[in-house]
N, C-alpha and C positions, 0 to 999 in steps of 0.2 A: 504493500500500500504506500503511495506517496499523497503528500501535499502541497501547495501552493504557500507563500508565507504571509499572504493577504489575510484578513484576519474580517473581511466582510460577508456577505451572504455565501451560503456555500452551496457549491451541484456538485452530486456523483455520482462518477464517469467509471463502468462497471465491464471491464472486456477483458478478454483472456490472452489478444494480440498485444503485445508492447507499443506496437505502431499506431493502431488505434487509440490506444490511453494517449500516445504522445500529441497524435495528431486534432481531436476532439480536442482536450485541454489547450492548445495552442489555441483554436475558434472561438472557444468559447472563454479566455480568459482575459480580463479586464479589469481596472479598478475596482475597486467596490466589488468585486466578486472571484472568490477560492473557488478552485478545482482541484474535489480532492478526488483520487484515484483508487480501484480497487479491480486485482486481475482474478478475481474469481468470487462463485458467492460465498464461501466463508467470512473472506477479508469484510466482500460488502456491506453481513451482517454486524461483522465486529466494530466495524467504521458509524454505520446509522445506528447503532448502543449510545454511542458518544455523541455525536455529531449531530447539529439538528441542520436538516438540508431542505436548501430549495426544491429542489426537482431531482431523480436519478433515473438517469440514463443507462439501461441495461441491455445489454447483447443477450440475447436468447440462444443460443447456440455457444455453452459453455461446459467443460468437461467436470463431470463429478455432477457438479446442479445447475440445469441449466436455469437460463431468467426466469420459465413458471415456476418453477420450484422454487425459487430467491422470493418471488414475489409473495407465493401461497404463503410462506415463513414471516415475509411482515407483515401480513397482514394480521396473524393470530398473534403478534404485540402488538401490545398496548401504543408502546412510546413509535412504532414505526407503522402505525397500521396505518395512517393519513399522509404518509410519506407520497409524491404525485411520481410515477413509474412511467417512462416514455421506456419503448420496447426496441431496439437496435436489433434489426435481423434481415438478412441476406438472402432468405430463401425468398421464392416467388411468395405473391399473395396468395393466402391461403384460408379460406371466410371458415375452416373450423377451427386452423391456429389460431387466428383473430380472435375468433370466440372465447378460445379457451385464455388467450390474454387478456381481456377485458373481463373475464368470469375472474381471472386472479388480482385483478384490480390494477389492469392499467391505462394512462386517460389518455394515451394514443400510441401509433406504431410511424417507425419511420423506417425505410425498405434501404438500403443498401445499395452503390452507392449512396450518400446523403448529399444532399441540396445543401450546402454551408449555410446558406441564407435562411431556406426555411427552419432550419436545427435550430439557430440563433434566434429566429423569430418567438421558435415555440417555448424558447427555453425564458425566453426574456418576458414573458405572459407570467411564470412563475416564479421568475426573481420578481417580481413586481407585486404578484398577489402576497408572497413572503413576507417582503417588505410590510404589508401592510397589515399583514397581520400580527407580525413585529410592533408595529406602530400602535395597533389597536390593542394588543396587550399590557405595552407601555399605561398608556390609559388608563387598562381595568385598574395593573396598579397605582395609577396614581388614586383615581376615584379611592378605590379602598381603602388609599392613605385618607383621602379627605371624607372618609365615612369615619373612622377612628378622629379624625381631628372633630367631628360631628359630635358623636360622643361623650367626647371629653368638653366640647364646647357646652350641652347638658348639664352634664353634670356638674359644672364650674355655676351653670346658673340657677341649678336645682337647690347647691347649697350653698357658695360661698356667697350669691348674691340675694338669696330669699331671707337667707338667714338676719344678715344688717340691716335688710330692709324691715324685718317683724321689726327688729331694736325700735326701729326710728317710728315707725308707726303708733306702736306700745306708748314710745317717750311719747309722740304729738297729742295722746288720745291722755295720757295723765297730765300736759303743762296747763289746761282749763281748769281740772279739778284741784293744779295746786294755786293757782294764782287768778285771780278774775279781775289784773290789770287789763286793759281792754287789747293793748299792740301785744302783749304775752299769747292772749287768747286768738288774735290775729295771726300771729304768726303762726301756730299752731294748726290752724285750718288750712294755712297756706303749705303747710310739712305734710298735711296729713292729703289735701290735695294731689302734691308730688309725688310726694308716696304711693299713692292709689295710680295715678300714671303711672309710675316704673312701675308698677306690678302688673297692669295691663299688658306695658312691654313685654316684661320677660316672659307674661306669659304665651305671648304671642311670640317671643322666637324661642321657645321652649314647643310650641305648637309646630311652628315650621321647621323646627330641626326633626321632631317626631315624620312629618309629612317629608321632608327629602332623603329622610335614614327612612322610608317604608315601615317603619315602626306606629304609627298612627292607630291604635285600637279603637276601636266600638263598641259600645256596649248597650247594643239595643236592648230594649223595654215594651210589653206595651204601656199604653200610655194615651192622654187625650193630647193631642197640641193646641185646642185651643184654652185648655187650661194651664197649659206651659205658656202660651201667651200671655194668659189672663196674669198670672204671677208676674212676668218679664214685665208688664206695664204697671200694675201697682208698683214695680219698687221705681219706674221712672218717674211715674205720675209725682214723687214726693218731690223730684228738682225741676218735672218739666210737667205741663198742665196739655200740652199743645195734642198728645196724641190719643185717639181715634181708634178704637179695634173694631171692626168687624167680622161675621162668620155669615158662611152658608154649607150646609151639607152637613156628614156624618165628618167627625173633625178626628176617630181614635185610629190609630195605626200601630207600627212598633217602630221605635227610632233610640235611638241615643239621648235621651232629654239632655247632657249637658252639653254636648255637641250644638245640637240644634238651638238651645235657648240661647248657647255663647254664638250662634249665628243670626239669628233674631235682634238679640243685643247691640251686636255693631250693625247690623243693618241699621234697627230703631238710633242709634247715638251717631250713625251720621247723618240721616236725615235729621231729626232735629239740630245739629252742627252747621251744617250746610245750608240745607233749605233756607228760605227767604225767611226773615225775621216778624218772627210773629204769626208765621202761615203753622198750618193743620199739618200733622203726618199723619198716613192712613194705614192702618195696619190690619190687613185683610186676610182671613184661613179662610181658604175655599176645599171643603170635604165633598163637594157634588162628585167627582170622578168616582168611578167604583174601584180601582186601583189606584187611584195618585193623591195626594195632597199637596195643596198651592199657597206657598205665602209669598203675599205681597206687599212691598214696604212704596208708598209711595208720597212727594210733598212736593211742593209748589216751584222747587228750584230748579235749576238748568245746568246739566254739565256740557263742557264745552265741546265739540265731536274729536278734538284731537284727545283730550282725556277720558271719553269714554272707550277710546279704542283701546288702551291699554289699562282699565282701572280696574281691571283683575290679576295685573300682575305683581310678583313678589318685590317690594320696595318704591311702591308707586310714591314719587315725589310732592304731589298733589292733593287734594283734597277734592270731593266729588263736583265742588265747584268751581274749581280751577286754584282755588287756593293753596297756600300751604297747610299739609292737615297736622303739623302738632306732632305728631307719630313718627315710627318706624315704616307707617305703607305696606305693613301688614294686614290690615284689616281684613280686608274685601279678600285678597289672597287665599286667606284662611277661611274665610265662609264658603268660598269657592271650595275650596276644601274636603270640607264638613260636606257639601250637599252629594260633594261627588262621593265619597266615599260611601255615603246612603242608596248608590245606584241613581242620582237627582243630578240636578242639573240649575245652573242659575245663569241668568242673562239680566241686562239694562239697556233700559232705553232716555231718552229726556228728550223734548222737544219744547218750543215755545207755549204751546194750546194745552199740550196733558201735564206738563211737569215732567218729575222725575220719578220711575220704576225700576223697581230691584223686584224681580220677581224669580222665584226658583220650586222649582219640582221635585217631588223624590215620590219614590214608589212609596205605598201604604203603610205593606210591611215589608221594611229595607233591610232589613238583616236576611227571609231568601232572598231576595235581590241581590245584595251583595253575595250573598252564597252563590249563585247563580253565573255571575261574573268573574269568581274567580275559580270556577270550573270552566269557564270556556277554554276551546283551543286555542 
């Protein structure tokens, strides 16, 4: 067996003539590509153990084993069974040899004399696909490094930053009860404010670190949603007076209630945010489908068409009205989310005449639904 001292993609070149090793390797040898050599199939086997190769090039007509015999042998390993085998042979065409080299797994035959150009041609199809699967490997590893960096990013905010923030919340919530200087107690509301944002934050990229690590659970229920509603607006109703529920239809399903209300929720907290000051949000469960449930969130504002085309994606810089929303640009992302993951679906619309809708679907009961979707092929 010899090699080449190139240290880039590698072919082997499998004959039992010396002149053929020399001469193949000479055609086919270039930057960026080793020609390693082997005069029979033993070497061949010992060589592809080691060596992970672009393409091999096998003469068929070889003393002890010829190439179907080399071939049948890779294929029953593991590490050489996807090795791509072009077949070198001399003899006339023969449609039951062919057979029998294609039944041993090879992905074409070149006849004796060889065409330099078309060898070259064929060979450089699979230093190519090589490459690229080279390339695409590189990848998986990196992702899987940035799935561990995922992680760790988790768990950094699961503890070291839930944990300072309880402190500070705890302090905001006892500086009224010790002092009822009025800027003491001001302040207080304003810590306890910020506080209550960064915990929104974190939990929303604790939410999308769960959603890009595929780690996302569900934990359907049944359950009414328009009484998951009905709760979600009493506790708004105590800061904001503006919103509106409505129902029609049978409203119980099975769903994840804290999925769903924590989608509800931002729905409901940017329509009131956004929307025109002082206008209605309409908060509509429509149970009529006999398979679907439809919540609608809808209020008098306008998003602008260049930010509704991306106001589902992760880190949206704007608010539903063109503004700056205050946030991370999670929101909407993650309700997105939530509905998909119910087998559902959520879309927006806004125009000058109807205002602005958020409106989204999910099957009744979305837990078989989801079961359903991830049995497809």
């Amino acid at each position: 067996m010899t090699t080449t001292s190139d240290t880039g993609t590698r072919i082997l070149v499998v004959d039992d003539i010396p002149q053929n090793l020399v001469a193949i390797s000479a055609l086919l040898r270039r930057p960026g590509v080793a020609v390693l050599t082997a005069s029979s199939g033993t070497e061949a086997l010992e060589t592809l153990l080691v060596e992970d190769v672009a393409v091999a090039l096998v003469d068929v007509q070889m003393p002890n084993m010829d190439g179907f015999e080399l071939a049948e042998l890779l294929r029953g390993a593991e590490r050489t069974r996807r090795v791509p085998l072009i077949f070198l042979t001399a003899s006339a065409s023969d449609p039951t040899r062919t057979f029998r080299g294609y039944e041993a797994g090879a992905v074409d035959f070149l006849h004796k004399p060889i065409d330099p150009h078309v060898l070259r041609s064929k060979v450089d199809v699979f230093v190519e696909l090589h490459a690229q699967r080279r390339a695409m490997a590189t990848q998986l590893d990196q992702l899987r490094a940035a799935l561990r960096m995922n992680e760790m990013f988790v768990a950094v905010l699961s503890h070291d930053l839930r944990n300072p923030l309880s402190a500070v919340m705890n302090g905001a919530n006892l500086l009224p009860m010790l002092s009822s200087d009025e800027k003491i107690v001001n302040t207080a509301t304003r810590i306890r404010s910020s506080g209550a944002r960064m915990s929104r934050m974190v939990e929303q990229l604790l939410d999308i670190a769960r959603v890009r690590g595929g780690r996302l659970e569900m934990k359907p229920a049944k359950g009414d949603l328009l009484d998951l509603a009905t709760l979600l607006v009493d506790e708004l109703q105590s800061q904001d007076q503006r919103i509106e529920l409505t129902s029609e239809g049978a409203t119980d399903g099975t769903f994840d209630p804290d999925r769903i209300g924590a989608a509800i929720s931002n729905l409901l907290g940017n329509a009131l945010q956004h929307g025109l000051q002082g206008s209605k949000v309409n908060l509509h469960i429509d149970g009529t489908p006999a398979h679907q449930l439809l919540v609608r969130v809808s209020n008098a504002g306008v998003i602008p068409p260049e930010v509704l085309e991306t106001i589902f994606e992760p880190f949206h810089s704007s608010g539903p009205a063109g503004r700056p929303s205050g946030g991370l640009g999670l929101g909407l992302y993650i309700v997105r989310e939530f509905f998909v993951a119910h087998g559902g679906s959520i879309e927006a619309r806004s125009d000058g005449t109807s205002g602005t809708v958020f409106e989204a679907k999910m099957p009744r009961h979305a837990a078989a639904a989801r079961a359903a979707m991830d049995t497809r092929p």
